[in-house]
N, C-alpha and C positions, 0 to 999 in steps of 0.2 A: 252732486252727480248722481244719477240715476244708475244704480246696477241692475244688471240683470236677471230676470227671475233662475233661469241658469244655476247663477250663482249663488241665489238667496237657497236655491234646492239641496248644491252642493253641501251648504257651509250646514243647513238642516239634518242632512245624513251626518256630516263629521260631527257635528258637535251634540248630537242625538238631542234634538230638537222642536217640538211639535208647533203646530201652525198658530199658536196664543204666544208662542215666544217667539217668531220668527217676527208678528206682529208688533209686538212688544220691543223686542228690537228698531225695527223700522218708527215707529214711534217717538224709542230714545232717540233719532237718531247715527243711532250706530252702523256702521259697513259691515259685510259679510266677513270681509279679513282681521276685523279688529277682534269678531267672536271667535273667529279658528285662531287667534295669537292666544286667548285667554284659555283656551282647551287645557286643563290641568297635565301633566305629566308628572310620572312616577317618582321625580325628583321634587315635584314642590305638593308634598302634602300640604301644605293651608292653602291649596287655591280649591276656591269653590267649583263645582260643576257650573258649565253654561248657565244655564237655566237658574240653577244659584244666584251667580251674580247678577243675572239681567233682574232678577224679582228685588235684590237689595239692591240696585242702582236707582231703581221704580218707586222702591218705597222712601230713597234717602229725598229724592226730588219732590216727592208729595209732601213728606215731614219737611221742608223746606219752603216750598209754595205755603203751607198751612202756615206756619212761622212767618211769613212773609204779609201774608192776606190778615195774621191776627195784629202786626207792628201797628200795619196798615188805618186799621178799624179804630185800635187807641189811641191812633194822631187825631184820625177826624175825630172820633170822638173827645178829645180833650182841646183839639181845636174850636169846636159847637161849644166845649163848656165856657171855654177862653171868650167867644165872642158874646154868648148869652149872659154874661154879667156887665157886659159895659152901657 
């Protein structure tokens, strides 16, 4: 579903948000309302600021992909060695 830049403006003023995370956002993924739910309040000290989280969701995805692309590389490569001996 496509939202509305409207929206994407709104949730930028609430959650004090500059246009690299707004981007960032959109990227993951994510809705305007899923970032105003995470907006920390003075009842949950361990939640990150916006912007916080959007960067450690970013980077948990890349350490993943990276993880992902190196299983990758060891199959074929122990697969090449598997066949290069017969």
């Amino acid at each position: 579903m496509a939202y509305s830049e409207q929206m994407w403006q709104d949730t930028k003023k609430k959650c004090r948000l500059n246009s690299e995370n707004i981007e960032l956002a959109k990227h993951l993924g994510l809705n305007p309302s899923s970032l105003v739910k995470n907006i920390p309040n003075k009842s949950e000290p361990w939640k990150a600021p916006v912007s916080v989280w959007l960067h450690e969701i970013d980077e948990k995805r890349r350490k993943k992909t990276e993880q992902k692309q190196k299983r990758r590389a060891k199959a074929v490569a122990a697969q090449n060695d598997g066949s290069d001996t017969k």
